[in-house]
PLY file of the C-alpha trace (Angstrom):
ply
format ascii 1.0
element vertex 41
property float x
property float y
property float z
element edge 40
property int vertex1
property int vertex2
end_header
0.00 0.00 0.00
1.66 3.34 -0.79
0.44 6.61 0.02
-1.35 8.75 -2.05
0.80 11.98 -2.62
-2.09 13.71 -4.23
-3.85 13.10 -0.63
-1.23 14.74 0.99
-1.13 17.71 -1.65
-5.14 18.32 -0.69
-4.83 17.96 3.03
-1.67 20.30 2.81
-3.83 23.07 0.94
-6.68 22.63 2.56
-4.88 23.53 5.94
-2.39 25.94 4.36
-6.06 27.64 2.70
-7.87 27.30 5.85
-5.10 29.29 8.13
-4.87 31.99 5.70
-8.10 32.78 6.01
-8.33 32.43 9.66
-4.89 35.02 9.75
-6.89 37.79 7.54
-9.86 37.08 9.58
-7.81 37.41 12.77
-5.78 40.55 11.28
-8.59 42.44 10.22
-10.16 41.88 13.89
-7.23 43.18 15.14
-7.26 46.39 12.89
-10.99 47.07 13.33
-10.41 47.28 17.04
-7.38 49.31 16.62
-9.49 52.14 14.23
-12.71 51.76 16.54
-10.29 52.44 20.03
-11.07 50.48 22.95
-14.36 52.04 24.05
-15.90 50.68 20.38
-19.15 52.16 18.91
0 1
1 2
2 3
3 4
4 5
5 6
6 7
7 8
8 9
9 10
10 11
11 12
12 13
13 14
14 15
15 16
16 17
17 18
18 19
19 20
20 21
21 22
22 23
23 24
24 25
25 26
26 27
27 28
28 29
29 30
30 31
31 32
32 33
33 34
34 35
35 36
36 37
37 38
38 39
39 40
């Protein structure tokens, strides 16, 4: 049994797509509480 590389290849993108998202999800959190100041709106 050998195993798959193409397996690997999706499971590799799928988490290198997933925490990119979650960093510019995390980043712009960050920023929108750094232009709305601590008190917010």
């Amino acid at each position: 049994w050998k195993f798959p590389l193409y397996w690997t290849a999706w499971v590799a993108g799928t988490a290198f797509i997933a925490g990119g998202i979650a960093l510019i999800i995390w980043i712009f959190n960050v920023n929108r509480e750094a232009w709305d100041g601590p008190e917010g709106k």
